[in-house]
Residue, then its C-alpha position, 0 to 999 in steps of 0.5 A: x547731209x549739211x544743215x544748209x542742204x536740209x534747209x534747201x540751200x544752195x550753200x552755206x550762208x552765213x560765212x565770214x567775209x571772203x572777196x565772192x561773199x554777199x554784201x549787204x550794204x545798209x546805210x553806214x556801210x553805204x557812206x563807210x564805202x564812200x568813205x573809202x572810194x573817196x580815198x582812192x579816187x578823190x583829189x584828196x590832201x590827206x589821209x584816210x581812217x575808216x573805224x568801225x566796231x570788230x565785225x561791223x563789216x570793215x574787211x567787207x567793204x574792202x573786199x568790194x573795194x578792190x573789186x571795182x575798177x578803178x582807173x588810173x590808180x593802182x591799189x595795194x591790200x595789207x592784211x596782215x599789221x604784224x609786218x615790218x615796215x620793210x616787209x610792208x613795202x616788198x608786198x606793196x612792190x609784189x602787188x603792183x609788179x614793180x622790181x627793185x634793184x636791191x633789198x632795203x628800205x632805201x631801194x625800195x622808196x626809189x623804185x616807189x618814187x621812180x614810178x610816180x615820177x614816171x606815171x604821176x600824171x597818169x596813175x596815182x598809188x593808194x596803200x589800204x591797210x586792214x587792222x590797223x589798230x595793231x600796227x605799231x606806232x613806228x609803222x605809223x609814222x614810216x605810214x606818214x613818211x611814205x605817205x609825204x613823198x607822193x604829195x607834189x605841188x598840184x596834186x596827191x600821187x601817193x594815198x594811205x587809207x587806215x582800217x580798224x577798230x575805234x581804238x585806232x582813233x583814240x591812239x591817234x590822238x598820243x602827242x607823238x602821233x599828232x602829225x599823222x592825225x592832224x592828216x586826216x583829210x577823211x574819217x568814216x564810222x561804221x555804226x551797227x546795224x538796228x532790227x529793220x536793218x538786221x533783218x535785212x541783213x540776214x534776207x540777202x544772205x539767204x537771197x544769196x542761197x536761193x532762200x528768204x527769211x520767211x523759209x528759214x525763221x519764224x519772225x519772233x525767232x529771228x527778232x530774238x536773235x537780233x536782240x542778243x547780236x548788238x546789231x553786229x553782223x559778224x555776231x548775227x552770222x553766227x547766231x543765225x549759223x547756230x540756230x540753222x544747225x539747231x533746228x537741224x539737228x532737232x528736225x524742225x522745219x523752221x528755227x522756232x523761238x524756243x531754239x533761238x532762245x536757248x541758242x542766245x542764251x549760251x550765246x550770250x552765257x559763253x561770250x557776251x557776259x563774260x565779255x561786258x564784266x571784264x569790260x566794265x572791270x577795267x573801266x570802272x575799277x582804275x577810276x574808283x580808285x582815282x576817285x576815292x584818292x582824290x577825295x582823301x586828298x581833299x578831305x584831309x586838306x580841306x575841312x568844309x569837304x568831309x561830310x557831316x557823318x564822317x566827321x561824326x563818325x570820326x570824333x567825338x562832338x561832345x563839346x566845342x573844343x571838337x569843332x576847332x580840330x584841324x582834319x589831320x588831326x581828326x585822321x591821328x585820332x582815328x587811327x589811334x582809336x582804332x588801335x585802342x579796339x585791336x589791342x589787348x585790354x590792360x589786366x588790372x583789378x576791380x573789374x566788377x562782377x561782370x568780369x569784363x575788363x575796363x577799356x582806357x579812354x585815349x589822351x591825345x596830346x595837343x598839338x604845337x600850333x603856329x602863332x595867329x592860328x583860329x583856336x578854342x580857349x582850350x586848345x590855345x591854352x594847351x599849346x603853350x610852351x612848357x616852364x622850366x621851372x619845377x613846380x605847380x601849373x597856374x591857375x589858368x594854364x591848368x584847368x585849360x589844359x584839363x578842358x582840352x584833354x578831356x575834350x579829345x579823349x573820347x573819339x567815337x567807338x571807343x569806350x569811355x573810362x568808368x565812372x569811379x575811376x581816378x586820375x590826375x592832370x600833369x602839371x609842370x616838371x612832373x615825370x611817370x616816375x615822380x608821380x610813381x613815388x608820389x602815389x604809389x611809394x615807389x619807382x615799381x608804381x611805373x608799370x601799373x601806370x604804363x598798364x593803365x595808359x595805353x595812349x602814352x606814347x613817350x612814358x619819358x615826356x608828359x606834357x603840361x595838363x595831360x590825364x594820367x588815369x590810375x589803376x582801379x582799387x588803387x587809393x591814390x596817395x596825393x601830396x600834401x603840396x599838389x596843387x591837382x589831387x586825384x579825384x574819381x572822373x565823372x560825367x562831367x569831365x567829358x565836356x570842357x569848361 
């Protein structure tokens, strides 16, 4: 026994669209099909588009479209897009019983033109194609060709009505589309249906088969299926299907709410979750990166777009030399305090009694700036150019110098220096090895002093006012001429002067 005979149906209700099935027509399918009719019989000057979500009723409407007789016009179906143009026309040919002397494209539009010279005024041709969404931009455009070869001074011999999803709408709108777009005399939407009119829906199916809603559902089954079937009626086909065979296989007399629920549930479990997360993916996600792109872009041109957090988060605000910092400077200083977190911490002596080792605080060197440029006192005085002449900085230039590296060697995350320990500021003609000899007695002294200063990034070239840190439980052996002795860094050089 089939489940449509336990219900005491005549057949099977809830079909896919066939040209005998029943047709329900709610309001947009009303004007979906006046869209349509208005195609095929109209006085029309251009082409036709009917759109419509997959199983909102489209090849329904045709079906009822080619069963109506419509004189003086000769109509042919194409149901399958995948076909070559060529192909196209041998079976618009087929169904309109014309012969043609030969097999090609050319033979085939002068058996065309030959009947619309012959009956123009009597008959007029109109091509429906179903799923047109699939059809290939070259198809589309021979479409468009056909379509100008039926058009004559008083009248339009020669109609193309284009059927699909709303996808088709949106390709139409590719440049190399627009003139098939901009012909588009009449655009038909199929909408879907709402819960009134999903019932109704369902009562004409089962009217077909010599029953009603009443027989076959409770109310608030039927209402909780509706729910899950977006108003689609190919989606309420077939939840209604599996609820009916349900129902029959656990003997009850009418779909309960209890089998509607579990019916929509794995309804929705097997097709619609699965269906709105790939959905939103591939919307969301191209955009979000766009987005964050563009941000980047912007934050790094423009000071005044990045956020008050994450400039905070990226530099230190300890003092104002920090607000004169252009952002890609922000962005060096970030990254480079980055890979002072993931390197590994130099091994010297003196770690106290803790064990841990002392982190390096990160000297970043000034950046060369062009003359006129809004700078604080301390970074104007770092930019300027290094003397060649050998010998101790001036008063200005070096305790300027000081400020600004002080100012820019503690970005936010990153340890600061201990307390007790030793540096000195670079003055003018000093090299690594110079001060190697200088405070250690030798060129050996060069490796402790690379080990202390992970920040050089050149240990062949210093610049003028740049922090040289010393290893702890090292005594520095300052000369007795150096205009900057090595003194222990406190607190207070973390802010400029």
């Amino acid at each position: 026994m089939e489940y449509w005979e336990y219900f005491r149906l005549e057949g099977p209700p809830f079909q896919p669209a066939s040209p005998d099935g029943a047709v329900y027509f709610s309001p947009t399918h009303l004007e979906g099909l006046s869209t349509l009719e208005a195609g095929l019989s109209g006085e029309l000057n251009g082409l036709t588009l009917l759109t419509g979500e997959a199983g909102t009723g489209k090849t329904t409407l045709i079906y009822s479209l080619l069963q109506r007789d419509f004189k003086r016009v000769r109509v042919a179906h194409i149901d399958d897009p995948k076909l070559s143009f060529l192909e196209i026309m041998r079976v618009i040919l087929t169904q309109m019983n014309l012969y043609s002397a030969g097999s090609t494209k050319l033979d085939y539009l002068k058996t065309i033109d030959h009947l619309l010279d012959l009956h123009g005024k009597e008959e007029r041709i109109a091509i429906v194609v179903d799923e047109s969404q699939v059809l290939s931009d070259d198809v589309l455009e021979e479409l468009r060709l056909l379509w100008n070869r039926g058009q004559r001074t008083d009248r339009c011999l020669l109609q193309v009505v284009l059927v699909g999803q709303p996808e088709l709408a949106e390709r139409l709108k590719k440049p190399q589309l627009r003139q098939l777009n901009q012909r588009i005399s009449s655009r038909g939407v199929l909408k879907p249906l709402n819960i009134r009119e999903g019932i109704m829906y369902v009562d004409c199916r089962l009217n077909a088969q010599g029953s009603n809603c009443a027989t076959i559902f409770e109310s608030r089954a039927l209402n909780h299926l509706l729910r899950y079937s977006d108003g689609i009626p190919r989606k309420i086909n077939m939840l209604c299907h599996s609820a009916m065979l349900a129902a029959f296989h656990g003997l009850e007399r009418k779909v309960s709410l209890k089998t509607a629920k579990k019916v929509a549930e794995d309804y929705q479990r097997s097709v619609g979750i699965t269906y709105e997360k790939s959905v939103a993916r591939r919307l969301l996600m191209p955009g979000l990166a766009v987005g964050a792109a563009v941000l980047l872009l912007l934050g790094v041109r423009y000071q005044h777009v990045w956020p008050g957090w994450l400039r905070n988060h990226l530099v230190a605000s300890d003092g104002p030399a920090d607000q004169t910092l252009e952002p890609l400077e922000i962005v060096e200083r970030a990254q480079a305090a980055k890979h002072l977190k993931t390197a590994e911490p130099p091994d010297v002596e003196g770690r106290g009694d803790s064990g841990a080792k002392p982190s390096a605080a990160i000297s970043v060197a000034p950046k060369p700036v062009e003359s006129g440029t809004s700078l604080g006192a301390g970074t104007a005085a770092s930019a300027a150019p290094k003397s060649d002449v050998a010998g101790p900085a001036t008063a200005t230039t070096a305790p300027a110098a000081a400020a600004v590296s002080a100012g820019i060697q503690k970005p936010t995350g990153v340890p600061a220096a201990p307390a007790r320990r030793s540096q000195i500021t670079v003055s003018s003609g000093d090299t690594l090895e110079e001060i190697a000899i200088r405070y250690f007695g030798s060129k050996s002294g060069i490796n402790e002093l690379v080990k202390a200063n992970p920040q050089l990034t050149n240990i062949n070239q210093l610049n003028v006012g740049q922090i040289i840190y010393l290893p702890p439980g090292i005594a520095p052996k300052a000369a007795p001429d150096e205009a900057t002795t090595a003194r222990p860094m406190t607190n207070a050089d973390d802010a400029p002067e």
